[in-house]
N, C-alpha and C positions, 0 to 999 in steps of 0.2 A: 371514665377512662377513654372512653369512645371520644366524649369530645374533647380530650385533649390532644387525644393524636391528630383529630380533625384540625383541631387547631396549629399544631407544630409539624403537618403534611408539607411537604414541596411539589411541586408538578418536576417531571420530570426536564423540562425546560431549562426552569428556574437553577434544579442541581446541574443542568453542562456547563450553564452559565459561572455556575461558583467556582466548576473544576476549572475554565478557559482562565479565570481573572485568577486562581490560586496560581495555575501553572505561568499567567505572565509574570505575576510577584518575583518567581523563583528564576525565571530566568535573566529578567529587568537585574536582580538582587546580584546574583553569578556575575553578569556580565561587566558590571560594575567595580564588582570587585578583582576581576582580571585588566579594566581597563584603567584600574588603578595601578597597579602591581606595573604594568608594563608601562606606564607614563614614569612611575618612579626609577624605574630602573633607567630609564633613557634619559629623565635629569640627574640621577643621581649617579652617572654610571663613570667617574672621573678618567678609566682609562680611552674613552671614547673622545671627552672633551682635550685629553692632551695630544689623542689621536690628531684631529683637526688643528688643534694649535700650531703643531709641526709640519701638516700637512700645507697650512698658510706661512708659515715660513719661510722651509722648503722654495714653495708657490712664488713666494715675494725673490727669495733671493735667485731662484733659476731664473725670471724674468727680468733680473736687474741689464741692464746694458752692457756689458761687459765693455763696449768699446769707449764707452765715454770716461771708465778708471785710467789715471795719472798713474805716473811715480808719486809715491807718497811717503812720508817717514812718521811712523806713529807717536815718536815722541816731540813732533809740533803739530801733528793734525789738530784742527779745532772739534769742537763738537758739531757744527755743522758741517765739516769737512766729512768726518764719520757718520752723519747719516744719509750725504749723499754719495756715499760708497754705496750704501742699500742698505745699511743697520737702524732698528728702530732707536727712537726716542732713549729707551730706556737701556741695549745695549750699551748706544752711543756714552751715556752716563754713568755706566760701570767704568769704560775704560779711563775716561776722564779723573772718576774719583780715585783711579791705581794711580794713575800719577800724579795728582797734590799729594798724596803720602808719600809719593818719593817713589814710589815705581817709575820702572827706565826697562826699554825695550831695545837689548844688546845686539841680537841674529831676528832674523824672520821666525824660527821656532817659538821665542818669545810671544812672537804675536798667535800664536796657533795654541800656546798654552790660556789663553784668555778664555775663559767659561762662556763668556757671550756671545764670542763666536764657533760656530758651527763648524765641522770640519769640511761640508760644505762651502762654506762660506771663506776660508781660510783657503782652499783649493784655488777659488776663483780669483780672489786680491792678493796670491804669494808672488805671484811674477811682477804686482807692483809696486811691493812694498823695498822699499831703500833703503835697504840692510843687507848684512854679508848672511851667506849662508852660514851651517854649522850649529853647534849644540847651543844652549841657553849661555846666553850670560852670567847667568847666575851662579854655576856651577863648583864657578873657583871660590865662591862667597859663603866659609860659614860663619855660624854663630859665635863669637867671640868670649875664649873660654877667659880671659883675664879681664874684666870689667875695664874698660876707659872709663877716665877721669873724665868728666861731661864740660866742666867750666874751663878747664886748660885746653880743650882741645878745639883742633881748627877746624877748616868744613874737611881736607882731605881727610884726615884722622877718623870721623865721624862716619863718613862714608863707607868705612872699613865695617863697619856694624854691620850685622844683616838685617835688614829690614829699613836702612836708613840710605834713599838716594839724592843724586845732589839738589832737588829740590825741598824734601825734608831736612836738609844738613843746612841751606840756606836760612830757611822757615826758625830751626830751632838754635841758629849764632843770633839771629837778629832779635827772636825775645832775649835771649842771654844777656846783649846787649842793653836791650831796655830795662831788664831788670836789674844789669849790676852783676849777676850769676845769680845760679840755681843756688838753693839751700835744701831743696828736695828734688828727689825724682821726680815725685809727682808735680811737680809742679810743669811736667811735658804735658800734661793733658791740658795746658793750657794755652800750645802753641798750635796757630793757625794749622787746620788740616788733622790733629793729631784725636784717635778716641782710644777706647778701653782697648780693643783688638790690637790694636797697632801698638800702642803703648805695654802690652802684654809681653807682645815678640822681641821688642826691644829695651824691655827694663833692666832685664838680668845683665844684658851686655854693659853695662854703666852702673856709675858710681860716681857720689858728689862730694867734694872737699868744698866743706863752708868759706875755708880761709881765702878761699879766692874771692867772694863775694864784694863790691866797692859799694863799701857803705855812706852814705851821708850824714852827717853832724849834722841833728836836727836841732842843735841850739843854736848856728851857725847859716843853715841853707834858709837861701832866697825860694820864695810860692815855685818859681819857675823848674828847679831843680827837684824839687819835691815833688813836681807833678809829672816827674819822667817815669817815676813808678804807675807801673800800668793800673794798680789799685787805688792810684787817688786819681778824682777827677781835681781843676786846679780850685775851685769853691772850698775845698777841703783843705786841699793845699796851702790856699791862701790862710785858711782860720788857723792852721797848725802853727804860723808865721805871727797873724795877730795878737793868738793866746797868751803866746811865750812874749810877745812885747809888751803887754798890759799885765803880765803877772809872774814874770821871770823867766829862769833856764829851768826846761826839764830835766828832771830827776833822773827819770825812768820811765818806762812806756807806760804805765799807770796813770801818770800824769794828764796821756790824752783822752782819757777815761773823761774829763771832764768837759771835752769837747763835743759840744750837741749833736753837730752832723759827723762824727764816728764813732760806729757801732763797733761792738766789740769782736766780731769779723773783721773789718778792716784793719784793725788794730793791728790783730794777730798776724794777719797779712806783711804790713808793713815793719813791721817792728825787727825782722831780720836783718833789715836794712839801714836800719837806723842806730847812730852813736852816743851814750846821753854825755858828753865831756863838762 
């Protein structure tokens, strides 16, 4: 017993030494784990980072020049025109994308209801922008409780919609056009400019009478007329012409079931527009 304590004795040295390296363990260990805590919270702390977002905004647009702003009308500015007003990149690209859907800016208020602009910012460019004063334009504009007819109607007509201004009323005579008329509603989602949102707000206002649609006699039309449908390219066009000359008049749209280059989407497609006489 004697020598075993002899053997598992420490000097007293040896034991401060184990208490200094326990007690740095513990504090190395602590300290670590607070300077974790406090790194995270200052990456992860989002109201700090939109702090600064706004505060470089702010920054960019208080230092803009104010003397170098024109008169300016926001419904022909370009996109470059609006970012050297002092708006970034991607401001400048919101307002742009309001007007291909037909957004139209009526009073100066109009411009101040734009989310991408600041009220800041709306302060500094109201005295230049080349518009009358007074309430939004909008106002006398609502949603249309008796559906228009989509294919009778003109661009004035259209423009009565809410959500459709005179650049979407252009956009969507000119596919009407191309296609002959609508046979569907949906079939707006396939007019330049137009998506689900925008097509939402203005579905219910409309309503499509097929008997307007100009059909083509596909036992009758030349490649060139057939390929005014925006669903064929003229390679299609042309075989649709070939077929029927090497093997007679179609029947019915099943007929072009037998034609290699149309899939049975296009068909579907097409086939509204087409007469089998």
């Amino acid at each position: 017993m004697a020598y075993l304590n002899k053997q598992l004795a420490i000097t007293k040295k040896t034991w401060n030494g184990l208490v200094v390296l326990f007690a740095i363990i513990i504090v190395v260990y602590f300290s670590r784990i607070y300077t974790f805590n406090v790194t995270a919270d200052i990456i992860d702390d989002k109201a700090l980072k939109d702090l600064v977002k706004k505060l470089n905004r702010a920054n960019a647009e208080a230092n803009y020049p104010v003397a170098a702003i024109k008169k300016f009308n926001p419904d022909t500015l370009s996109l470059s025109g609006w970012k050297k007003l002092g708006l970034t990149e991607r401001q400048a690209t919101v307002i742009m994308h309001y007007r291909q859907k037909g957004g139209r800016f009526y009073t100066k208020t109009d411009v101040a209801r734009l989310y991408s602009i600041s009220a800041r910012k709306y302060k500094q460019l109201e005295p230049f922008i080349d518009l009358p004063e007074g309430k939004s334009g909008h106002t006398h504009k609502a949603k249309l409780i008796v559906p228009l007819e989509l294919n009778s109607a003109d661009t004035a007509k259209l423009k009565t919609v809410y959500g459709i201004g005179p650049a979407f009323a252009k956009h969507i005579i000119k596919y009407r056009e191309l296609l002959g008329g609508f046979h569907s509603k949906r079939q707006l989602l396939e007019v330049y400019g137009m998506d689900r949102e925008k097509y939402q707000e203005i579905g219910d206002q409309l309503k499509v009478n097929p008997a307007y649609i100009k059909k083509i006699d596909v036992n009758q039309a030349e490649a060139e007329e057939l390929n005014r449908l925006p669903y064929l390219n003229y390679k299609q066009a042309n075989a649709i012409v070939q077929y029927r000359l090497q093997h007679g008049e179609y029947l019915s749209a099943d007929d072009l079931a037998d034609i290699a280059i149309l899939d049975a989407a296009t068909i579907n497609k097409i086939k509204p527009y087409l007469v089998f006489k």
